[in-house]
N, C-alpha and C positions, 0 to 999 in steps of 0.2 A: 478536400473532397473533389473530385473529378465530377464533372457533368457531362452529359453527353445528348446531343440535338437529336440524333437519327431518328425518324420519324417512327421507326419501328417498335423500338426502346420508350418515346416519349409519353404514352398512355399508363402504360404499366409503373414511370418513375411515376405520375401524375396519384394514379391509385394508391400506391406506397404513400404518396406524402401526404393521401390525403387521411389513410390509416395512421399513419403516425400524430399526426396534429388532431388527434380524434384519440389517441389512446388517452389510460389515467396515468400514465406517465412522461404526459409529454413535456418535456424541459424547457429553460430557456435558448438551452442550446438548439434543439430541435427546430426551433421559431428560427433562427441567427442562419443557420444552415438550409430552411425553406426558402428563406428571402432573398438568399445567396442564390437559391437556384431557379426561382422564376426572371430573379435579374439575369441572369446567365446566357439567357435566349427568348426572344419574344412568344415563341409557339410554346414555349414551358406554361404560359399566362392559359393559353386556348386552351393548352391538354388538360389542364386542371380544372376550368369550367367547365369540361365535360364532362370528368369524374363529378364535380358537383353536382352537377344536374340528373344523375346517376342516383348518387346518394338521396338527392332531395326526393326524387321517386318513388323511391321507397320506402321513406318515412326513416332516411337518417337523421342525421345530426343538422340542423343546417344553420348555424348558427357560424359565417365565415369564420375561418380559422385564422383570418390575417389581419386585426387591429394589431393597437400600436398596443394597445394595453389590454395584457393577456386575462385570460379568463379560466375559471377551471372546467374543463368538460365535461360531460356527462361521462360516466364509467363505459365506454364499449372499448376494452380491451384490445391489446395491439393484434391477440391471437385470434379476434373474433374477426377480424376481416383481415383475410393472410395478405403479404403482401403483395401489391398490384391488385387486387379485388376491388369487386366494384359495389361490394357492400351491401348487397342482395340479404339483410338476415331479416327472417321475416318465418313464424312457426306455422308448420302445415295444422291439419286436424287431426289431433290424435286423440286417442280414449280418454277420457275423463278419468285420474284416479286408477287405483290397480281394481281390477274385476277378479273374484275370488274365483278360480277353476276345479274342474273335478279330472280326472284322470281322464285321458283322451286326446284325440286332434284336434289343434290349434289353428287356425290359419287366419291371412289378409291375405285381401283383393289388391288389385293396380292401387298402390295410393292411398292404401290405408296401413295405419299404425297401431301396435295395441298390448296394451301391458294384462299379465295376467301373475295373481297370484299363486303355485300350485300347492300338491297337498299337503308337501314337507316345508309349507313358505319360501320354497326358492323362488324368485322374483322375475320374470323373462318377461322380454318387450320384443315385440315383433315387427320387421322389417316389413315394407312394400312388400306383395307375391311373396308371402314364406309360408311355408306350411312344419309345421313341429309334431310330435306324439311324444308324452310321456306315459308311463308307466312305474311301479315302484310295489317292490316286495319287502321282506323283511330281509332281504342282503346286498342290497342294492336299488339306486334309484335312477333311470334312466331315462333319457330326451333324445330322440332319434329328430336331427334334420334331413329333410326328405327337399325341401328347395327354402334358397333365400336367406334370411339373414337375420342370427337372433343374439341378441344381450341377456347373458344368464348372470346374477347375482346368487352365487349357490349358499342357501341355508347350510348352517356347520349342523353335521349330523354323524351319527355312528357309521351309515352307511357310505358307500361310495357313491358319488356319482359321476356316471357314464354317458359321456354325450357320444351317439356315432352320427357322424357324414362322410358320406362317398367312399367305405370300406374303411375308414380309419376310425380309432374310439379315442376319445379324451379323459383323462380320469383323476379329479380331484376332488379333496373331502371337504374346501369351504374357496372363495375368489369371486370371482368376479372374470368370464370370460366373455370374449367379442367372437360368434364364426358365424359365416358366410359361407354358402353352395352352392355356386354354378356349374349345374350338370356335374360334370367329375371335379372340378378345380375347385380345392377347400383351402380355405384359409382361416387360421385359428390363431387370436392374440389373447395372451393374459395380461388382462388390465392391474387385476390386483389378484396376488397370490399367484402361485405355481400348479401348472398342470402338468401329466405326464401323456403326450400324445404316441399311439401304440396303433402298426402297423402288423402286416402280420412275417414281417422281416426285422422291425427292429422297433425303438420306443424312442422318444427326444424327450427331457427335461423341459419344458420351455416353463422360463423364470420371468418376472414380472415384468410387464412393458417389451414383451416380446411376440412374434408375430412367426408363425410359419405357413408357408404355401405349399399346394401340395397338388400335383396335378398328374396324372398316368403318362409314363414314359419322360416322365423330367424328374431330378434330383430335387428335393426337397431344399425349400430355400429359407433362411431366419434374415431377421432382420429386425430393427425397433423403429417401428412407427411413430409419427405424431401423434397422441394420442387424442388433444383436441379436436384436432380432424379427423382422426376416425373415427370418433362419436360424435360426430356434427351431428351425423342421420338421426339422432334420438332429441334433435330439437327442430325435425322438418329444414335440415338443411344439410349443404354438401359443400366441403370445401376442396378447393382443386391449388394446389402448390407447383407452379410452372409446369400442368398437364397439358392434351395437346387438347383443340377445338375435338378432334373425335373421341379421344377417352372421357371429355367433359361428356357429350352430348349421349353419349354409351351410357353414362349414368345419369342423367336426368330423364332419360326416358324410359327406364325402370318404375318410375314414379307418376306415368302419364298415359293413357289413352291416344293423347294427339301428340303424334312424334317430332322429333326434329332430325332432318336429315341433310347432312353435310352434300352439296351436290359437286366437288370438287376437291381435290386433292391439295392443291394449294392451302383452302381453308381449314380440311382436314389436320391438316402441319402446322397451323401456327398454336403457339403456345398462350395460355393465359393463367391466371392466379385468382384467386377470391371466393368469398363466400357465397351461394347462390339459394337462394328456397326452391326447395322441390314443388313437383305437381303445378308449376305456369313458367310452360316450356317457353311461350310469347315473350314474356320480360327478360327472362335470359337471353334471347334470342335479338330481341332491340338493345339488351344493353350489351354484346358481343358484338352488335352495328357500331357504336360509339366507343368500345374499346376498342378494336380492333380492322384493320380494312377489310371487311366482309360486308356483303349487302344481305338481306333477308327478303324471303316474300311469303306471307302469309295467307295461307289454303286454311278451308272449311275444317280440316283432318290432319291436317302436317304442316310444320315451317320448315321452310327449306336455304338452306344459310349456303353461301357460293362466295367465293373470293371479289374482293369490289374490283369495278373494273378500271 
């Protein structure tokens, strides 16, 4: 194994190793190869008590990872805190239970989450800021996204159903789909089973664990997502896989009133990893101070994050 000092690098290994000596899988190998690498370099020692004190924060694990005589962890998963993360899982408020619905407009506020059952028991939970309308005849049953971001578990039924956003319609007769509407740019993943997404140019197959994007004046893009992480949001969390400080802070503040604003380009650029709770932009924003060289300064209405000096 190569180790590497740069100070830049050394947070991010720190968060990693502290994910991994925290999964239920961790070996004894895993121990042999940690201790390899805090001997390696004295500042490996610093970078990882900061991830500790990280974790401890928030009500991880905290239970040192480095006697001599191993112990079994508790279950949090390698995938629950990606790598380099800082271990932020922690569940927002969401609706108690599914709430039985009637034909009609659905919506959440800034920050709120909410599962509804509808008439043909298809199952949808609803994103931060989304607004949904279904309706349903005898030939069909349909959910118009009009903004925001909904999880459809579609009841197996005779009928078809038809989800449209932003001029495109979806159409499958039982799955399990993931789409999101910003303004015109739709993105549609099938989690489980296959839908047929239909434009009024052509139609794509998209088969399970696949994902297309869809935006005016760009070619449509597929791809297979992580799928853990793209349903973090339905447990009040966001996970970010080497994103940058502003595509993070783009998406946590979908989920908040008091925003965070990057005051600087440098900050804007640097990349980070891990899992974060929505709706308390503050503790993202101090543990992004200790991940990362960025300073914070926190206002009545906004935190404002700028490259440290």
């Amino acid at each position: 194994m190569i180790f590497r000092s740069k100070p830049e690098n050394m947070n991010r290994q720190a968060a990693d190793w502290l994910a991994r000596l925290h999964a239920d899988d961790r070996s004894s190998q895993d121990e042999a190869a940690f201790h390899a690498w805090l001997k390696a370099d004295p500042s490996h020692a610093r970078a990882f008590e900061n991830a500790s004190t990280i974790w401890d924060a928030v009500g991880g694990l905290r239970d040192d990872p480095r006697p001599a005589v191993p112990r079994q962890p508790e279950r949090v998963s390698r995938r629950a805190v990606i790598a380099g993360g800082a271990g932020l899982i922690l569940t927002c408020g969401l609706g108690l239970g599914w709430q039985q619905a009637r034909a009609g407009v659905f919506e959440t506020g800034v920050g709120e989450q909410r599962r509804f059952v509808l008439d043909d028991n298809t199952r949808i939970m609803l994103d931060t800021n989304t607004r949904v309308r279904f309706t349903a005849s005898s030939s069909r049953r349909l959910l118009t996204l009009a903004s925001g971001r909904v999880d459809v578990e579609i009841a197996r039924d005779l009928r078809p159903f038809v989800i449209e956003a932003g001029g495109r319609s979806v159409v499958s007769q039982a799955g399990r789909l993931d789409l999101r509407r910003d303004d015109d740019v739709v993105l549609i993943t099938a989690v489980q089973g296959s839908a047929q997404v239909q434009s009024a140019d052509a139609g794509v197959e998209l088969a399970a664990g696949h994902r297309i994007a869809m935006a005016p004046g760009r070619r449509d893009r597929l791809d297979r997502p992580e799928i853990d992480d793209l349903l973090a949001w339905q447990s009040g969390r966001l996970a970010f896989r080497d994103e940058t400080v502003a595509q993070a802070v783009a998406e946590m503040n979908r989920y908040s009133s008091r925003k965070l604003v990057v005051a600087d380009p440098r900050a804007a650029g640097l990349h980070l990893s891990g899992v974060y709770r929505v709706g308390d932009p503050e503790a993202f924003a101090r543990s992004l101070a200790i991940l990362l060289p960025v300073e914070i300064a926190v206002e009545p209405d906004l935190i404002r994050i700028a490259a440290a000096r």
